[in-house]
MIKOLFI-504908 format. One line per field, with one value per residue (C-alpha): residue number from 1; residue in three letters; x negated, y, z negated. Coordinates in nm, 4 decimals. Example, Ala and Ser with C-alpha at 12.3 -4.5 7.8 and 13.67 -1.06 7.14 Angstrom:
REM MIKOLFI-504908
resi	(1, 2)
resn	(ala, ser)
east	(-1.2300, -1.3670)
north	(-0.4500, -0.1060)
up	(-0.7800, -0.7140)
END
This chain:
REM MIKOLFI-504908
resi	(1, 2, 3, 4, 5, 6, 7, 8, 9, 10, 11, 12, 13, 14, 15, 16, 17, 18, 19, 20, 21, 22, 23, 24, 25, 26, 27, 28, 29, 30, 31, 32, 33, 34, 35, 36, 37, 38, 39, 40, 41, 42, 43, 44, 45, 46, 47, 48, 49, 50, 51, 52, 53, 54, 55, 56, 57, 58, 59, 60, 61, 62, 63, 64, 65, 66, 67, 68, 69, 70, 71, 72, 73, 74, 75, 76, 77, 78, 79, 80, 81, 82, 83, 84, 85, 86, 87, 88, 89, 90, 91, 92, 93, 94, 95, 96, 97, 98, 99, 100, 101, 102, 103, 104, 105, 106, 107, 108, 109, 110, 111, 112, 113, 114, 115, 116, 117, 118, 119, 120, 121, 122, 123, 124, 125, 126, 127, 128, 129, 130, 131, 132, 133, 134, 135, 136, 137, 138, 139, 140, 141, 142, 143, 144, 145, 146, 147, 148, 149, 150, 151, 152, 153, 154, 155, 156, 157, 158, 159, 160, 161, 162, 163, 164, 165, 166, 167, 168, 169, 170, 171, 172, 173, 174, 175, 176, 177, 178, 179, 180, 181, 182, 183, 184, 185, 186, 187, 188, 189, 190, 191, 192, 193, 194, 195, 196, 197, 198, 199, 200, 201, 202, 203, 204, 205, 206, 207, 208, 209, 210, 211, 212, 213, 214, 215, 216, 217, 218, 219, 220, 221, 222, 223, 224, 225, 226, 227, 228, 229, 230, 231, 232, 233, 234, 235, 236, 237, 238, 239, 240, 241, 242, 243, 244, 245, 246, 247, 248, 249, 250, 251, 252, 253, 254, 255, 256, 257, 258, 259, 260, 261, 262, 263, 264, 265, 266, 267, 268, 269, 270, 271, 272, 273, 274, 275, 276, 277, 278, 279, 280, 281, 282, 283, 284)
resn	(unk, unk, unk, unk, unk, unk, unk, unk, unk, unk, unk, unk, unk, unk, unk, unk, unk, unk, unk, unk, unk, unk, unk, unk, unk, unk, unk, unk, unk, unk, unk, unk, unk, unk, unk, unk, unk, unk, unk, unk, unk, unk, unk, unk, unk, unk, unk, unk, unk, unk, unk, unk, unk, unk, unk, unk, unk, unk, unk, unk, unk, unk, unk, unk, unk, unk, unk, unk, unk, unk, unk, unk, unk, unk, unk, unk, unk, unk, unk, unk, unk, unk, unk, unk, unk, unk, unk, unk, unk, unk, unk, unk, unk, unk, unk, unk, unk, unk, unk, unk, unk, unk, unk, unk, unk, unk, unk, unk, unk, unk, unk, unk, unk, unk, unk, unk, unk, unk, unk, unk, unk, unk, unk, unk, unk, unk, unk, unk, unk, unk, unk, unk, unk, unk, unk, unk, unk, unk, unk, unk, unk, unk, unk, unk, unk, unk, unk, unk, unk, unk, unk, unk, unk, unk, unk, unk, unk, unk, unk, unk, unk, unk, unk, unk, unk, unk, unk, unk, unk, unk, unk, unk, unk, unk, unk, unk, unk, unk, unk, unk, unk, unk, unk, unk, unk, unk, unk, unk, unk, unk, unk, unk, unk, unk, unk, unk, unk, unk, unk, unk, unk, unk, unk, unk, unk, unk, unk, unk, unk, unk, unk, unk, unk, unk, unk, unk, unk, unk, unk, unk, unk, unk, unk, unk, unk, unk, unk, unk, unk, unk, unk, unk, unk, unk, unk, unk, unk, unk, unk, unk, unk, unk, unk, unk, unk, unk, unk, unk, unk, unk, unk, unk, unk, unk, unk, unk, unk, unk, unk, unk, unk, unk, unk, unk, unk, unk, unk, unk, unk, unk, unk, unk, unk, unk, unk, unk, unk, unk, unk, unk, unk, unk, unk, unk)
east	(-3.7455, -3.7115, -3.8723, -4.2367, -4.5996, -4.9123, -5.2215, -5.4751, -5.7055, -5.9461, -6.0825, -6.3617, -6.3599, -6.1167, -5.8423, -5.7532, -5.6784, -5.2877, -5.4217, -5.6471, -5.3490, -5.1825, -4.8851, -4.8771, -4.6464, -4.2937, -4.2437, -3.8986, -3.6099, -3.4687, -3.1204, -3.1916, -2.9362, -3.0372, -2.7462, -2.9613, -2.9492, -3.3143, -3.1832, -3.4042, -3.5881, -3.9407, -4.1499, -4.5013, -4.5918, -4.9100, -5.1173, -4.8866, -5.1161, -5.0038, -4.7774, -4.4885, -4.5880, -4.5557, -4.2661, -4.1499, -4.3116, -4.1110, -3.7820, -3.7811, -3.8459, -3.5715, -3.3421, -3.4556, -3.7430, -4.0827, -4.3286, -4.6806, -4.9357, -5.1771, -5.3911, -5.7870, -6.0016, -5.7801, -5.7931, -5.6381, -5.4059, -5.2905, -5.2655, -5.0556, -4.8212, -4.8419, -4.7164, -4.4503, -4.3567, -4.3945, -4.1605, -3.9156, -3.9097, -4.0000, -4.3090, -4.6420, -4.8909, -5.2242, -5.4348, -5.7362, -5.8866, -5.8809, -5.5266, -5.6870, -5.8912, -5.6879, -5.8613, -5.6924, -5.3514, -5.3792, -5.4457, -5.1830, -4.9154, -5.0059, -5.0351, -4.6574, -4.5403, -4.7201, -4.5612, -4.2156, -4.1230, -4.1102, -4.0835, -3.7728, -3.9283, -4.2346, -4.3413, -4.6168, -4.6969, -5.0897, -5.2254, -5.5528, -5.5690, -5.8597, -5.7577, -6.0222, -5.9548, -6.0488, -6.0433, -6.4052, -6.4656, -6.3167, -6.6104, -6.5165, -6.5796, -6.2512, -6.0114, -6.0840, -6.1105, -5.7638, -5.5898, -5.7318, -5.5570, -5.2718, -5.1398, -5.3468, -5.3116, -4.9190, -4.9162, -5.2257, -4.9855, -4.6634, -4.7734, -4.9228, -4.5911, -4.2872, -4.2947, -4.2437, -3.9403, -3.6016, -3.2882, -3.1667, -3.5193, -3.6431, -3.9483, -4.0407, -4.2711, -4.3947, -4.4226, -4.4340, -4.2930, -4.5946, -4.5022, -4.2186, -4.3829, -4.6804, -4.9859, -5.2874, -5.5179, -5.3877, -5.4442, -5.5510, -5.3141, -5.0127, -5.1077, -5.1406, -4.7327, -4.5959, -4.7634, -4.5965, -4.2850, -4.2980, -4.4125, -4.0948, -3.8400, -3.9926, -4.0496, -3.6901, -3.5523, -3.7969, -3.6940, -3.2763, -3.1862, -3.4046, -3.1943, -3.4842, -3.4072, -3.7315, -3.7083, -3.8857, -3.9425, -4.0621, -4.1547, -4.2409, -4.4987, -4.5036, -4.7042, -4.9312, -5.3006, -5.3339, -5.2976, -5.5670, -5.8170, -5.7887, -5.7102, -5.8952, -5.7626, -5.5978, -5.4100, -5.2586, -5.1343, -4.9468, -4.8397, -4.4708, -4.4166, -4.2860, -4.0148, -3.6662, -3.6283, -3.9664, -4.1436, -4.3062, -4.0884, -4.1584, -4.2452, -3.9292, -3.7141, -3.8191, -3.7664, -3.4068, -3.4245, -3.6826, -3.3890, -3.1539, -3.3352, -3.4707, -3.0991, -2.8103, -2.6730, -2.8393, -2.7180, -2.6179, -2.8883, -3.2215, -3.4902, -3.3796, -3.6110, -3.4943, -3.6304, -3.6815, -3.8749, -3.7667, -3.4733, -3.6773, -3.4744, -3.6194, -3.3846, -3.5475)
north	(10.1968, 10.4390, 10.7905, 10.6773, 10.7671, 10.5378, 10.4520, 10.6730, 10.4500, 10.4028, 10.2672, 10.2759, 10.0596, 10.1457, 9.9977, 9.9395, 9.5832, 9.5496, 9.2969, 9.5277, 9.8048, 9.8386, 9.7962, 9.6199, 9.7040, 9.5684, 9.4267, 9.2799, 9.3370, 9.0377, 9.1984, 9.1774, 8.9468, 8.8349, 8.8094, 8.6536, 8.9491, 8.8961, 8.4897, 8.3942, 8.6909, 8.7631, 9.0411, 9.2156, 9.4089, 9.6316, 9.6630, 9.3470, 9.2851, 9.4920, 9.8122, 9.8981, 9.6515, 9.3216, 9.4828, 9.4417, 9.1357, 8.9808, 9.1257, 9.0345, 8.7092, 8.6584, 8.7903, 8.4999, 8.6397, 8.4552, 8.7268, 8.8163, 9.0602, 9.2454, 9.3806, 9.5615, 9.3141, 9.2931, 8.9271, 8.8021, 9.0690, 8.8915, 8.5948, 8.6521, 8.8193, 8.5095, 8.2464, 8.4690, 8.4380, 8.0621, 8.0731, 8.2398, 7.8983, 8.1344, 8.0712, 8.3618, 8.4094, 8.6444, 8.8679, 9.0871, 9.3497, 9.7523, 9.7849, 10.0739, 9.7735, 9.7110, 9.3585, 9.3082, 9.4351, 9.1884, 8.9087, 8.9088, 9.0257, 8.7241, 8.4802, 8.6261, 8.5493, 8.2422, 8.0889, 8.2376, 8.3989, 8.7812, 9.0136, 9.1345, 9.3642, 9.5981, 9.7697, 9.9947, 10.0608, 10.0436, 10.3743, 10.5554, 10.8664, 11.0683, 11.4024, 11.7115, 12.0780, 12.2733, 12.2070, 12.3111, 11.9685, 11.7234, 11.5791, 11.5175, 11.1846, 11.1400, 11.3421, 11.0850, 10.7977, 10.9084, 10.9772, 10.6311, 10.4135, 10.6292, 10.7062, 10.5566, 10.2332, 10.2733, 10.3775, 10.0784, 9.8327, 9.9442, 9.9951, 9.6103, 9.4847, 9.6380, 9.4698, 9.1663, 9.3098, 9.2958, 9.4897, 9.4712, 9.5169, 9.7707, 9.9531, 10.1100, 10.3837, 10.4491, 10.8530, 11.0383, 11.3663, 11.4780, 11.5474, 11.7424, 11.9997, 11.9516, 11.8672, 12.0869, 11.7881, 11.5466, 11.7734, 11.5036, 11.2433, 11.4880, 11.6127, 11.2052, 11.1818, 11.4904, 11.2718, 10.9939, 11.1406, 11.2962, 10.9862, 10.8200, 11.0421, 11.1073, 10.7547, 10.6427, 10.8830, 10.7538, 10.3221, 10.4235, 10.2703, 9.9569, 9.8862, 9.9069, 10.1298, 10.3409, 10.4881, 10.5730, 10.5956, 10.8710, 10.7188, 10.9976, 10.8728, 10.5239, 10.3250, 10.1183, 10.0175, 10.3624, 10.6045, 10.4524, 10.3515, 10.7459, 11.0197, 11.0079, 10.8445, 11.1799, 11.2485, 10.8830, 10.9179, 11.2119, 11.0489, 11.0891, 11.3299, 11.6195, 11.4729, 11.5300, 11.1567, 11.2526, 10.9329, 10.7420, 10.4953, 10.1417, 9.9398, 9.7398, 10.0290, 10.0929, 9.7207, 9.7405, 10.0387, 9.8106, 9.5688, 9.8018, 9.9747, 9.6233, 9.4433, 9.5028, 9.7512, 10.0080, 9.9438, 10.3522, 10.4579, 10.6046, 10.8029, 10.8817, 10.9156, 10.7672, 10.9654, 10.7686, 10.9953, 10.9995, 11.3217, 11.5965, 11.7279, 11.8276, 11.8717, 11.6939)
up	(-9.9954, -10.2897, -10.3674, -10.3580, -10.3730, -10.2970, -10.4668, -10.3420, -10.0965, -9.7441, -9.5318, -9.3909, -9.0580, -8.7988, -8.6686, -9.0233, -9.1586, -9.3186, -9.5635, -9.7605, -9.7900, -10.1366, -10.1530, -9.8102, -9.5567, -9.5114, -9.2014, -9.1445, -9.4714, -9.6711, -9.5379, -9.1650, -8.9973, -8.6440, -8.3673, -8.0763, -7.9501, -7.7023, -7.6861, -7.3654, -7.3198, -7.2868, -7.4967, -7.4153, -7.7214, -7.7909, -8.1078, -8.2238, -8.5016, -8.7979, -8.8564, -8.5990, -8.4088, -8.5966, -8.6875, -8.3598, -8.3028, -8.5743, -8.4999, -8.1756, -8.2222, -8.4633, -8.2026, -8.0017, -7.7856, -7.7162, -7.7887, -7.5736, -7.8442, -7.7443, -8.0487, -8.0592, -8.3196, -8.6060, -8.5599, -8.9338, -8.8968, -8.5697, -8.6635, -8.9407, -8.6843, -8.4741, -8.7356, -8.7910, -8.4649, -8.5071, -8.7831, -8.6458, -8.3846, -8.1062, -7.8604, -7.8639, -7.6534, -7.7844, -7.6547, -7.7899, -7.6235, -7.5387, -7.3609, -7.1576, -6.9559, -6.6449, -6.6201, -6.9700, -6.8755, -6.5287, -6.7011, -6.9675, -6.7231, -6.4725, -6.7395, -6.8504, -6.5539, -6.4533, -6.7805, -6.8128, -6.4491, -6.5529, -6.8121, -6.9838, -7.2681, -7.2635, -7.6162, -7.5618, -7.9053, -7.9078, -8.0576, -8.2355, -8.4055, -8.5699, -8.7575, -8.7383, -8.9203, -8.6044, -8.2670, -8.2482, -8.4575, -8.1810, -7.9560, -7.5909, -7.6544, -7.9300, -7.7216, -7.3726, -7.6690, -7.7954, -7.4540, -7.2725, -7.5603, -7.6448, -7.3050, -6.9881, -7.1662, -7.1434, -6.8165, -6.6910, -6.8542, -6.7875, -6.3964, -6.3819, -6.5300, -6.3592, -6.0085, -6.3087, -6.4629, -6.2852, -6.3115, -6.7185, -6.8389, -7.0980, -7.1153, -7.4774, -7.5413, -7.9093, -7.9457, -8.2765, -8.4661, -8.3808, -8.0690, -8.1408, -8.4342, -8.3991, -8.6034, -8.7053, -8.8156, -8.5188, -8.1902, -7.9508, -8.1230, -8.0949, -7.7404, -7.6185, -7.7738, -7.6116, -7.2390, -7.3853, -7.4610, -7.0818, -6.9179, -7.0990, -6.9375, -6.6324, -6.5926, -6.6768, -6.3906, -6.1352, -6.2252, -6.2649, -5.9123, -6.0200, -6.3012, -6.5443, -6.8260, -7.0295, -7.3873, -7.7136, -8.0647, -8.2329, -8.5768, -8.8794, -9.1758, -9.1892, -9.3664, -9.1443, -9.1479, -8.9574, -9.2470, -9.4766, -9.2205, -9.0452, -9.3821, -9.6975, -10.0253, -10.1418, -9.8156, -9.8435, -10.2172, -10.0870, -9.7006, -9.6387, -9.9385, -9.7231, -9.5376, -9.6579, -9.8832, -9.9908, -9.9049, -9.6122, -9.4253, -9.3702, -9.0420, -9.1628, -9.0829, -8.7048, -8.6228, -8.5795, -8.3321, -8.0676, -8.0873, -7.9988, -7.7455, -7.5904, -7.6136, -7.4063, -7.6592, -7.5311, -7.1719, -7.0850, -7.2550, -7.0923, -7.0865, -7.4811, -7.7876, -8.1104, -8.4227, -8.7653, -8.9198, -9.2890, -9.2214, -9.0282, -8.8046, -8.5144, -8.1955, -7.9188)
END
């Protein structure tokens, strides 16, 4: 977790495959002690398959939660994430497909359900980004591409599953930095996390009476299948450089904040944003 730069590296297919990356991601610290803090409870997690999300996926299921992932076609990826779930003694359910599909989003929700009752936890984490120089350079076709997975998947999901979730649930929206300064290689990308970081807070005030409480995390560079598979091999030698510890973080290190935002320890706490960003500052 040191000062660090990467090997320069790509690729070329897109979502990217964790496997390939060098040095891979770290998913879950040797130091992590689980409290059972999700004992019993049931997760729905998006783009489970590699990244933030199978850091979540693993976290929460050493807490004690059985786990539901949704991913896009990373299938090895996946499956890795799923016998970690395994390992962890905790049941998993998996689902592939384009989380802007409402048919998708139906059928995992009423299989949820139809299995375990309801749904205690919703990650929407599931994300795409595809960095241009000018706006000029973005087709139509990227910025409704971008916006459909980034932000009307969240809200097809998250509008299928909350007549499932009951009072004590949490909802939990992945945003980014980007959406608080900006990015002038990221427009769409950046402009889908300022929805999400609106949808999060305006969404929170609008489910307070039901008990159900709605936040986010606003990761900074981290090192996911994302960054190789989306900048060029020079870009991702440098990734992370510019924040204040001078290095990218590690899915590892958002892990414990979905646990604390999905656990009772976050009971008076809503419609919130937590930054791990690597120590930008950057007041929202």
């Amino acid at each position: 977790m040191s000062e660090q730069t990467l090997p320069p590296q790509h690729q070329e297919h897109r979502p990217g495959k964790e496997g390939e990356m060098h040095p891979e991601p770290i998913y879950i610290s040797d130091h992590y002690k689980a409290a059972g803090k999700l004992e019993g409870k049931v997760a729905i997690v998006t783009g489970a398959d590699s990244g933030i999300g199978r850091a979540v996926a693993v976290h929460f299921a050493r807490e004690g939660a059985d786990i539901v992932m949704l991913y896009l076609e990373e299938h090895a990826d996946a499956e890795h994430t799923r016998k970690e779930v395994e390992k962890a003694g905790r049941k998993v359910k998996v689902y592939a497909g384009d989380v802007a599909e409402e048919a998708l989003c139906r059928k995992v929700v009423e299989e949820t359900v139809a299995e375990w009752g309801q749904i205690h936890v919703l990650v929407n984490n599931a994300g795409e980004q595809h960095p241009r120089k000018n706006l000029e350079e973005i087709p139509q076709e990227q910025w409704e591409k971008t916006f459909r997975t980034n932000i009307f998947g969240m809200f097809q999901l998250t509008k299928i599953a909350l007549p499932h979730m009951q009072s004590g649930a949490s909802i939990i929206n992945t945003t980014s930095v980007t959406a608080y300064k900006g990015s002038p290689m990221l427009l769409d990308y950046s402009s889908t996390k300022g929805a999400i970081t609106a949808f999060t807070r305006s969404l929170s005030m609008n489910v307070a009476e039901r008990g159900i409480r709605v936040n986010g995390v606003a990761p900074g560079p981290i090192w996911t299948p994302l960054i190789p598979s989306t900048f060029d091999a020079e870009s991702v030698e440098t990734f992370g450089s510019n924040t204040p510890m001078k290095r990218p973080g590690q899915p590892a290190e958002l892990g414990p904040a979905y646990v604390y935002l999905a656990c009772d320890d976050s009971s008076y706490m809503s419609g919130q944003v937590l930054h791990i960003n690597g120590g930008s500052v950057v007041n929202g």
